[in-house]
C-alpha positions, 0 to 999 in steps of 0.5 A: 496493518489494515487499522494503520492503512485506514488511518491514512485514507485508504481503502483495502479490498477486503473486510477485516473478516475477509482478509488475509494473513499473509497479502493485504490488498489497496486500492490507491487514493483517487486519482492516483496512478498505482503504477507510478505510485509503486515506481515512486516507492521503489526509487524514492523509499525502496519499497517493492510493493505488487501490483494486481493481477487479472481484473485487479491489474492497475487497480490495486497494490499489495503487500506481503506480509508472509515469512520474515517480515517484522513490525519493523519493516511493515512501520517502514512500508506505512512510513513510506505510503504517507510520506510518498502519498503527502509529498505527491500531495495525494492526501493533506500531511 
């Protein structure tokens, strides 16, 4: 997931070394308010995605990947994000 993140301009929290198994964190695209970003996800392309928490609150989103989740809806989290991101006009199509 983190090589696709990459490919839309984004920038994780974390390097590969560091990252986890189960959560990958994001910060927004400049400018971007990730709150509103996430509200956009859930009405627009139901996707629930958490915010930060503590000094990462308003900073940074997260997606959980532990448990059942397949490739399947992960694509449609990706999907989501650029589809989200270029209708917002946050990053070029």
């Amino acid at each position: 997931m983190a090589s696709e993140i990459k490919k839309l301009g984004l920038k994780l929290l974390v390097t590969d070394q560091e990252a986890s198994p189960t959560v990958t964190s994001i910060f927004p695209p400049e400018g971007v308010n990730e709150k509103i970003w996430r509200q956009l996800l859930k009405e627009k392309y139901q996707i629930v995605i958490a915010g930060g928490q503590g000094e990462l609150k308003g900073k940074i989103i997260r997606v959980a990947h532990m448990g059942y989740v397949s490739k399947k809806d992960l694509d449609q989290v990706l999907m989501a994000f650029k589809k989200s991101l270029v209708v917002e006009r946050f990053i070029a199509p």
